[in-house]
N, C-alpha and C positions, 0 to 999 in steps of 0.2 A: 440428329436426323434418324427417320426410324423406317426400316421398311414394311410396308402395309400388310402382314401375310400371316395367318399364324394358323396352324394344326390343332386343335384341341385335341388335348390328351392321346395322342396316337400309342401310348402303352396301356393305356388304358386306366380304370376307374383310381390306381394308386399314385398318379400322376398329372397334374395341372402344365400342360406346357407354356414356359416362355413363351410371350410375342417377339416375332421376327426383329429383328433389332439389326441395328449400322456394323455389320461385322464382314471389315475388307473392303467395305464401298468406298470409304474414303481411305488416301492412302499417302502419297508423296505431296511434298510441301504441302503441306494442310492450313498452316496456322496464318504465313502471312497474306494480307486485304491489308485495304484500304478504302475508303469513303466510296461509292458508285454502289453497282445494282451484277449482280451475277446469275446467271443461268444456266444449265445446267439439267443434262439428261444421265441418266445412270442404267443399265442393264445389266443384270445378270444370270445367270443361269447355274443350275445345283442339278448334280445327280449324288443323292445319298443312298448308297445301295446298303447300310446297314441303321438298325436301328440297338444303339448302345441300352445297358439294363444300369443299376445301380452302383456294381462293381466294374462298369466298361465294356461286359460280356456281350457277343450278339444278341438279339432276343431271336430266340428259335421260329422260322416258318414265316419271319416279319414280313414285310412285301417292301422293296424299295419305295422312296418319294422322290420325284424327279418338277421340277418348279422351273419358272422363269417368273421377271419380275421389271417393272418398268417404277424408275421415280422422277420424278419432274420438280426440280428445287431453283428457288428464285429466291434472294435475298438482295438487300438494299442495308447500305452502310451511308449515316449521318456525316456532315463534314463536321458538326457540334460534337464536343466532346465532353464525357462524365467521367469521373474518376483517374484521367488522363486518359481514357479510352476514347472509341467513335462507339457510338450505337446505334441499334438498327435492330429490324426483324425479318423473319422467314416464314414461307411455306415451301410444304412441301407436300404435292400430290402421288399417289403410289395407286399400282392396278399390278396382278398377277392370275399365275394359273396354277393349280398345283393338284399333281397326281400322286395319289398315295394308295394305290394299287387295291385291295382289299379292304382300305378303310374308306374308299370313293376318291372322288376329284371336287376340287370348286375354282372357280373362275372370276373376276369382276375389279372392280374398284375397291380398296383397301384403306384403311383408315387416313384422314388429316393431319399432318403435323406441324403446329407452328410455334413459331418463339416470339412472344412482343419483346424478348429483349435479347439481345447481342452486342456484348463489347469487347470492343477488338482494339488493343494495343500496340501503338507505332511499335517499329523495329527499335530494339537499343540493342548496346555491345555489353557484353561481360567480357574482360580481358582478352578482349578483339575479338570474341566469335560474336554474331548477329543470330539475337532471339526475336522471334516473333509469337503471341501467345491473343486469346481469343476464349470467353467464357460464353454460353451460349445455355438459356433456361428453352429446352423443347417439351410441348405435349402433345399427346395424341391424342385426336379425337374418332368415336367409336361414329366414325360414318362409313366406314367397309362393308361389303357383302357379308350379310351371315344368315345364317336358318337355325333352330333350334334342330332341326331335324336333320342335319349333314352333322359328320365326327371331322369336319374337313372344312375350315370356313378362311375366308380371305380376310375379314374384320372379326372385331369382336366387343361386345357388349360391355366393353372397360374402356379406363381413362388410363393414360402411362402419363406418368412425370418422369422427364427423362435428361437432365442437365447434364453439360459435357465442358469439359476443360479440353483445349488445345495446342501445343505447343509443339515448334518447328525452333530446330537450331543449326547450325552452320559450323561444327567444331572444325573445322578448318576448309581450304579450300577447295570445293568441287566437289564437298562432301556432306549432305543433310540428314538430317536424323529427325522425323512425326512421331508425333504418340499424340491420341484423341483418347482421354480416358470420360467414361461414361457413369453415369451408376441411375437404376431403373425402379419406379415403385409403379404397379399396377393397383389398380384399384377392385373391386368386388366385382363380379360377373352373375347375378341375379338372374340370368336366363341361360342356364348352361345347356348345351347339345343334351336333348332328353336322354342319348345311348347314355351315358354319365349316372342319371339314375339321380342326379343330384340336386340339391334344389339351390347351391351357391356355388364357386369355387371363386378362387383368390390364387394365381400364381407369386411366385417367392420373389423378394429384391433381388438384386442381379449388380454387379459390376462386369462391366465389359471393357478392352482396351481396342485400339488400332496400333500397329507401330511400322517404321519402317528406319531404312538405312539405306540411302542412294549416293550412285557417282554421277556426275555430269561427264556423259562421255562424249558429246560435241553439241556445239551453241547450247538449244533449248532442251536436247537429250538426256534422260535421267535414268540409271537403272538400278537394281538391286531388289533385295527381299523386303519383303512383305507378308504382317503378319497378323493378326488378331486370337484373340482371350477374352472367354465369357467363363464367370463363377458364380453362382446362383447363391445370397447369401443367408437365404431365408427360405424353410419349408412353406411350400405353398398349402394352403387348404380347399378341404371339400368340407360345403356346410360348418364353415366355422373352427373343423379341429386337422391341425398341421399332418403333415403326410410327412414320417421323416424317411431319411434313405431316396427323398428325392427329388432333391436338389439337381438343378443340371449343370455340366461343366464342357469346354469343347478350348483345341486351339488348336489352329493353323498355321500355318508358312509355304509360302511360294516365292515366286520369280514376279517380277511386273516393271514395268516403264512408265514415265507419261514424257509428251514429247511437248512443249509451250511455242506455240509461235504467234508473236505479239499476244494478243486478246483472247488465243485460242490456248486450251489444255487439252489435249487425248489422252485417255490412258487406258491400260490394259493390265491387269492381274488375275495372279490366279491361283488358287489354294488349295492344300491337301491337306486335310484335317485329324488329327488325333486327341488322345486322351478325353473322347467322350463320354457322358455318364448321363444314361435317362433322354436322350434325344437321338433324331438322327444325325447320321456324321456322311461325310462322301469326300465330293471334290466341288470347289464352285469358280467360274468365271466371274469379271466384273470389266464392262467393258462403258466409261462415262466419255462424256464429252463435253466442254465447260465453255461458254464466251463472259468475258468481264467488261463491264464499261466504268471507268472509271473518271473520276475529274479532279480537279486541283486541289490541293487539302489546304 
């Protein structure tokens, strides 16, 4: 799942930014579903008041970027099953705002994501703990707001292939452990923001994770930390020749819940962000809200 939003080059001409990507959104018990249809609103909100250089250093006079962001995810799970999986596909719709002080604002609807495939594995035990795991092929498509002429756009002129593995465990009781790992290939951008001067760019492969570690502290109550990790594993380019030294890198940790009752998932998280490089870094909210319908497998 990828969020719709992405900043072009906010350091400027030696720099291809990352697209906004699933960091924190998703979080506690992740991996187990079953056969039905799921819904699901997601919000968040970011104030990153510094903007990281190469070596992690502030960039001097930078102007904060302060965002919010809305995603709307609907997926459907088969009672047929491939590979001893269910399968099924998603979309998922994305709109935000984003102010980036000095380098403008932009507003609007944000790129498409969908999966024609997802398969999601029944629960088994490994020497009594219960695993739940879930592979899941997502892309993006470039239907977001953009201008050639904003340094500041909500979509972008690229395709992202964006496949994730997920898996939820139970090492004992009333204790779960998610991790969503990612990894990202953007495709060429043929019509870069003119301020760029450029006549291609191509951002870097990426590997991203999710992770958490929660207690069930009454009925449907979960708490604990919450965390995510993005590494950028490949220089991005302008016009065909890689930019080194800029690569981006960012992780977080916070506090978060989600509270289940029947059909319903709430949850709340919330992140402080370090060891960034070549992006901006802050603090962000994540506040979803989920119903599942389910039927007999």
């Amino acid at each position: 799942m990828l969020i719709g939003l992405q900043s072009t080059s906010l350091l400027g001409q030696s720099h291809v930014s990352e697209p906004a990507v699933n960091l924190g959104d998703t979080s506690f018990l992740d991996a187990p579903a079953g056969p039905g249809f799921i819904a699901e609103t997601i919000g968040d909100g970011a104030h990153d008041g510094t903007i990281a250089d190469s070596s992690g250093n502030a960039v001097p006079d930078a102007s904060p970027v302060n965002s919010i962001s809305n995603l709307t995810h609907v997926a459907w799970l088969s009672t047929k099953q491939l590979l001893g999986g269910w399968y099924g596909v998603e979309v998922v719709l994305s709109a935000a705002h984003v102010n980036a002080g000095a380098q403008g604002e932009a507003g609007g609807l944000g790129p498409t994501t969908v999966s024609p495939f997802i398969l999601q594995w029944p629960e088994y035990r490994v020497l009594g703990m219960a695993i739940d795991q879930r592979v899941v092929a997502d892309f993006d498509l470039p239907t977001g707001e953009y201008s050639r002429t904003s340094n500041v756009n909500i979509g972008a002129k690229t395709f992202t292939v964006h496949p994730y593995y997920s898996i939820t465990a139970f090492p004992v009781k009333r204790l779960e452990t998610s991790w969503r790992v990612h990894y990202l290939w953007n495709s060429t951008n043929n019509n870069p923001p003119i301020g760029t001067g450029a006549q291609s760019t191509q951002a870097g492969q990426a590997i991203h994770f999710n992770a958490t570690l929660a207690y069930n502290l009454w009925k449907g109550l979960w708490t604990g930390p919450n965390a995510y990790y993005l590494k950028q594993i490949s220089d991005g380019k302008i016009d065909g020749v890689a930019l080194h030294n800029s690569p981006e890198q960012v992780g977080a940790i916070g506090p978060g819940m989600v509270w289940n009752s029947r059909s319903w998932f709430f949850y709340a998280n919330t992140y402080q962000e370090f060891g960034a490089e070549n992006r901006p870094t802050g603090r962000k909210l994540v506040l979803r809200i989920e119903k599942t319908v389910t039927w007999p497998r």
